[in-house]
C-alpha positions as CSV (number, residue, x, y, z in Angstrom):
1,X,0.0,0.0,0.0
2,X,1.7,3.7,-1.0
3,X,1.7,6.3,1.2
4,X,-1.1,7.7,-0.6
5,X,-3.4,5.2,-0.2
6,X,-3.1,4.5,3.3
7,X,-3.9,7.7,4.3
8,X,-7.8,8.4,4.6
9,X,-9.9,10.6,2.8
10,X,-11.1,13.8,4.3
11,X,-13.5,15.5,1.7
12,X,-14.0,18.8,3.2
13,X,-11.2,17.8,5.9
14,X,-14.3,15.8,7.5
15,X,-13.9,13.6,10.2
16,X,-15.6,10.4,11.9
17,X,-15.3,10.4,15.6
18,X,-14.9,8.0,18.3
19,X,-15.7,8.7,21.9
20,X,-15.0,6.6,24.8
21,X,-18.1,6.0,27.3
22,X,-17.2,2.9,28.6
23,X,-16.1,2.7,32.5
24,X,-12.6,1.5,34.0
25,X,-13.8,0.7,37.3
26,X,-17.7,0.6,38.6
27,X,-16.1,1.6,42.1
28,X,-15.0,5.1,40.9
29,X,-16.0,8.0,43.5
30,X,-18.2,9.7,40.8
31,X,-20.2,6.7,39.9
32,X,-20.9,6.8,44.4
33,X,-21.2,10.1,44.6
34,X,-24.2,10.3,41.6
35,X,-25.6,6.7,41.3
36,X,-25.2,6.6,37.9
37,X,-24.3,3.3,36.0
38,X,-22.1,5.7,33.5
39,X,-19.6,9.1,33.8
40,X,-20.9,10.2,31.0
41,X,-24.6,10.8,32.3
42,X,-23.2,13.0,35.2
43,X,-24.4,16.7,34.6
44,X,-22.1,19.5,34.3
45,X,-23.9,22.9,33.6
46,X,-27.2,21.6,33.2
47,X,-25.9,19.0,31.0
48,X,-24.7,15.0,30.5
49,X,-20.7,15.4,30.0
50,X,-21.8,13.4,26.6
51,X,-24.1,15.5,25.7
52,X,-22.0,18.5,25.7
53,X,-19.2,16.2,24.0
54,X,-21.4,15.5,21.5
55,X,-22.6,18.8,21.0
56,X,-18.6,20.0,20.8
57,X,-18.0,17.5,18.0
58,X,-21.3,18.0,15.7
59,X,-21.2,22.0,16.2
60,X,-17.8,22.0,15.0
61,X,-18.8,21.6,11.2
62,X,-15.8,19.0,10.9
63,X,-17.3,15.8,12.3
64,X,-19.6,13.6,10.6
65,X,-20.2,10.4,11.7
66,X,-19.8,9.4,16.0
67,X,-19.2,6.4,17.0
68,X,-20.2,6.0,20.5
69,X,-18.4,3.2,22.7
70,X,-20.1,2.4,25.7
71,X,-22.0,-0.4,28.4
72,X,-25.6,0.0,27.8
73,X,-27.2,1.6,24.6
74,X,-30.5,2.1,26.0
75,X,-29.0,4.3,29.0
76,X,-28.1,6.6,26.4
77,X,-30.6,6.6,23.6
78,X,-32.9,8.0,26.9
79,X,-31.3,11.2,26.4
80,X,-33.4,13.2,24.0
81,X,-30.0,14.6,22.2
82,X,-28.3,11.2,21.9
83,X,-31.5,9.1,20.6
84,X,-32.2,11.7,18.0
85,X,-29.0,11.6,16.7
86,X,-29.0,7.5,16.8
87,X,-32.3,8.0,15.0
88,X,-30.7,10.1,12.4
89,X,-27.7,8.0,11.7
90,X,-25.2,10.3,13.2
91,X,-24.4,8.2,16.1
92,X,-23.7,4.7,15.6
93,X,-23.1,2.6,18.5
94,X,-20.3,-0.1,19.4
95,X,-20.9,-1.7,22.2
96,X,-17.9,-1.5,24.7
97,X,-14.8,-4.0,24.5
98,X,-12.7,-4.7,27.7
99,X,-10.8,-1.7,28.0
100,X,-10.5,1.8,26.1
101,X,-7.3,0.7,23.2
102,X,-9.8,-2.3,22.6
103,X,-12.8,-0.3,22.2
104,X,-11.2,2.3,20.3
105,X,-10.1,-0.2,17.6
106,X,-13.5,-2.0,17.7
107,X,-15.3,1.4,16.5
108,X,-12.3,2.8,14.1
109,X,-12.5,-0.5,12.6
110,X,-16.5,-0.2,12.2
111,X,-15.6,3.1,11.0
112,X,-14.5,1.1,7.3
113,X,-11.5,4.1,7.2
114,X,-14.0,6.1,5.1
115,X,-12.7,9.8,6.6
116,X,-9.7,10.3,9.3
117,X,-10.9,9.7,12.8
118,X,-10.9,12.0,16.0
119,X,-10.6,10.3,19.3
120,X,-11.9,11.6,22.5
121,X,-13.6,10.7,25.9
122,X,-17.2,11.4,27.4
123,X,-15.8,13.1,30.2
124,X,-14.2,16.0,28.2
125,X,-16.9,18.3,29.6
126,X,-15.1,21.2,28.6
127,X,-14.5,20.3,24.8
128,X,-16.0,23.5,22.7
129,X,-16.3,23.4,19.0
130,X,-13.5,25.5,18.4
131,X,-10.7,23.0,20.0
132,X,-12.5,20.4,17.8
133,X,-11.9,23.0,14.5
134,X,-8.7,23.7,15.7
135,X,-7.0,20.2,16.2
136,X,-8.6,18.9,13.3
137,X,-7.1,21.2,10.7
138,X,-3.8,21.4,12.8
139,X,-3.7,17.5,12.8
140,X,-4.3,17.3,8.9
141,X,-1.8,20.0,8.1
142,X,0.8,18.0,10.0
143,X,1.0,15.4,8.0
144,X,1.7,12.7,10.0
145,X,-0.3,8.8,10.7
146,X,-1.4,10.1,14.5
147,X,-1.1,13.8,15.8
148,X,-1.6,13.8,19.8
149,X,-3.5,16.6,21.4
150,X,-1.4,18.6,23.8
151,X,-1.6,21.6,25.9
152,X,1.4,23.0,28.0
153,X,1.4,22.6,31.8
154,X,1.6,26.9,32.2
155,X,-1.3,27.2,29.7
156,X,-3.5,25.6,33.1
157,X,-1.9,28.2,35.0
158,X,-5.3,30.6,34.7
159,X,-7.2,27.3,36.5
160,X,-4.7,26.8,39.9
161,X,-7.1,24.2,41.5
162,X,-6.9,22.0,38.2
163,X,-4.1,18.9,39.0
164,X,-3.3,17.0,35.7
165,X,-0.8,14.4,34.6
166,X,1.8,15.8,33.2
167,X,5.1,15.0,31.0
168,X,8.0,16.8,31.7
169,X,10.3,16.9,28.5
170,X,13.8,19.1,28.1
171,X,10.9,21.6,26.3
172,X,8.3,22.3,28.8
173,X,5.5,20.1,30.4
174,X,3.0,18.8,28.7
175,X,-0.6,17.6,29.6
176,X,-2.2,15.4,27.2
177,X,-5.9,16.5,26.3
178,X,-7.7,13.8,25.1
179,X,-7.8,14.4,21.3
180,X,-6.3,11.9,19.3
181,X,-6.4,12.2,15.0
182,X,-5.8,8.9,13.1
183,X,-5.0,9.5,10.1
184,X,-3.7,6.5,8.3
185,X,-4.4,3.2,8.5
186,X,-0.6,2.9,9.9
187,X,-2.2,4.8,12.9
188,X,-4.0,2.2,13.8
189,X,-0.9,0.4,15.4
190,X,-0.8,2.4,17.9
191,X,-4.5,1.6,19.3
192,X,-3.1,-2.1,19.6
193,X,-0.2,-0.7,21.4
194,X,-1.6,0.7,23.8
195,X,-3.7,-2.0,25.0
196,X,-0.6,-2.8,26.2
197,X,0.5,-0.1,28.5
198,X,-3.1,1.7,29.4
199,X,-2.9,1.1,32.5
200,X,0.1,3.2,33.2
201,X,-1.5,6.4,32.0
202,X,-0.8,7.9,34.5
203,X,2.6,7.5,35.4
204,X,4.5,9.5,32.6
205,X,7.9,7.7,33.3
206,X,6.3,4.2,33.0
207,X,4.4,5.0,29.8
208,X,7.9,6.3,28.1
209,X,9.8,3.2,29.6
210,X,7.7,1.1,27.2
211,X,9.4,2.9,24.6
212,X,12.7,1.6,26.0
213,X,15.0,1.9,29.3
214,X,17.3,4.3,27.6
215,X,14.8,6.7,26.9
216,X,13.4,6.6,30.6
217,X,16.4,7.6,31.8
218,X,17.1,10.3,29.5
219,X,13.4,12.0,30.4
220,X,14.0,11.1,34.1
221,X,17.1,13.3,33.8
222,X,15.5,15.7,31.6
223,X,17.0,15.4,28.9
224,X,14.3,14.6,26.2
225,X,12.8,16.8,24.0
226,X,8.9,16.5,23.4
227,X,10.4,16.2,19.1
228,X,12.5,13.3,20.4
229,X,9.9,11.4,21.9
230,X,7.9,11.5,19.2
231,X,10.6,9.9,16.9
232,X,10.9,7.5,19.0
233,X,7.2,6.1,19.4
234,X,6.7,6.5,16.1
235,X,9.9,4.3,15.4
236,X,8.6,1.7,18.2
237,X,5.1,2.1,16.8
238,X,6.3,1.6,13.3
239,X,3.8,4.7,12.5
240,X,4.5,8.4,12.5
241,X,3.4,10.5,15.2
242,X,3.0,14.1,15.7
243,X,2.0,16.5,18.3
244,X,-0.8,19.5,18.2
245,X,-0.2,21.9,20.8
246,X,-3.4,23.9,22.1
247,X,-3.7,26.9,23.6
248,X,-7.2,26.5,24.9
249,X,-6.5,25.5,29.1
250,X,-10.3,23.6,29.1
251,X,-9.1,21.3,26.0
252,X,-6.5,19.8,28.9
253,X,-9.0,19.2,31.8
254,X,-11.4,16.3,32.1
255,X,-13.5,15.2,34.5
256,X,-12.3,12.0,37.0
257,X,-13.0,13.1,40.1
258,X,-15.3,15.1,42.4
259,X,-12.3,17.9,42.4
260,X,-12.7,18.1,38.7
261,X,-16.5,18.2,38.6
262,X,-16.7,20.7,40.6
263,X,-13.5,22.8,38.7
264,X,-15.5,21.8,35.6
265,X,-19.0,23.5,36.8
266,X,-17.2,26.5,38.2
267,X,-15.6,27.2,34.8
268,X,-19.1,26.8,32.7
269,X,-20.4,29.1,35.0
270,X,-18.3,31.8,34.5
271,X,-18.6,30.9,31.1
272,X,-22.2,31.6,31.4
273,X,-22.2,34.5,33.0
């Protein structure tokens, strides 16, 4: 397969979408806290976290096709935004693998690679059209099989309560943000990958020891660049990878906690206001 033909079509640089509703753990504090059998059905500002993700994704003129990954279909075709959309053929669900890489694969795979495919998670209750717009056509432009989402650890600065992962590189620090553009087939290499180390998310030194010892210790002493460590996943991954830096602080915060909630309602209320 040339170059050319691996890579997948984006008439009108559209998009299909995956998002990630499925749950890691039923014993999370959220899932106490609310009673609810999903994250995603939690309200922030009045809304499901899914709702407004999906909202984000449709609004942003780039997406159109979701694929929705999750437990239980009928728990979300009960929202009046999600059903209508399932009704109209915009969302199509997959019902949930065992774990996220799994599930991801599952619904780029049902996705038959007719557009490039944007990654993201139900409890990105902040996302906004515009960081959709703007990672999209920064992903494309790129030119590369999988362009990562990331925002720099001062960008947060204007949200001091916010406490994110972060990778510290020779460059700066770097918070991921949950947008992920596959845009080859190659790409796809790195979902199976990362079935593999998931579960270290988040512990930035054991997720770049999987790319090799050497490498862990030159981050550990700070010596590699954020450029570096792309080379090398890509090399490891055998596809190429690329990173998309946003300046939007909200595109970096999710919601995993009670802390986070709350940061998360605060924000849409000033928002609001």
């Amino acid at each position: 397969m040339t170059k050319e033909e691996n890579r997948l079509k984006a008439p009108d640089s559209a998009f299909d979408a995956v998002v990630l509703a499925g749950e890691r753990t039923r014993d999370s504090e959220l899932l106490k806290r609310f009673g609810v059998p999903a994250k995603a059905l939690i309200e922030v500002g009045g809304h499901p976290m899914i709702v407004r993700v999906i909202g984000a994704l449709l609004e942003s003129g780039l997406v159109k096709r979701i694929f929705l990954c999750g437990n239980d279909m009928e728990l979300f075709r009960k929202i009046p935004e999600i059903g209508t959309e399932m009704d109209r053929g915009k969302i199509i669900w997959i019902q949930n693998e065992k774990g996220p890489s799994l599930s991801a694969l599952k619904a780029m795979e049902a996705a038959g690679g007719k557009r490039p495919i944007l990654l993201t998670t139900s409890d990105h209750a902040l996302l906004r059209p515009i960081h959709v717009k703007s990672f999209c056509e920064r992903a494309l432009a790129i030119q590369v099989d999988l362009a990562v989402g990331l925002a720099r650890l001062e960008t947060l600065k204007v949200y001091p309560a916010v406490k994110r992962t972060y990778y510290r590189f020779r460059d700066g620090k770097f918070c991921t943000c949950n947008l992920f553009g596959f845009l080859t087939r190659n790409s796809f290499k790195a979902a199976r990958f990362w079935q593999g180390v998931e579960t270290k998310r988040k512990s930035p030194l054991k997720v770049i020891a999987s790319f090799g010892i050497n490498w862990a210790i030159r981050y550990l002493l700070g010596r590699l660049s954020l450029e570096e460590a792309m080379m090398r996943a890509s090399k490891v991954l055998d596809c190429t990878l690329g990173a998309v830096i946003l300046d939007f602080p909200e595109a970096a915060i999710d919601v995993d906690t009670t802390k986070d909630l709350e940061l998360a309602q605060r924000i849409l209320e000033k928002q609001d206001s």
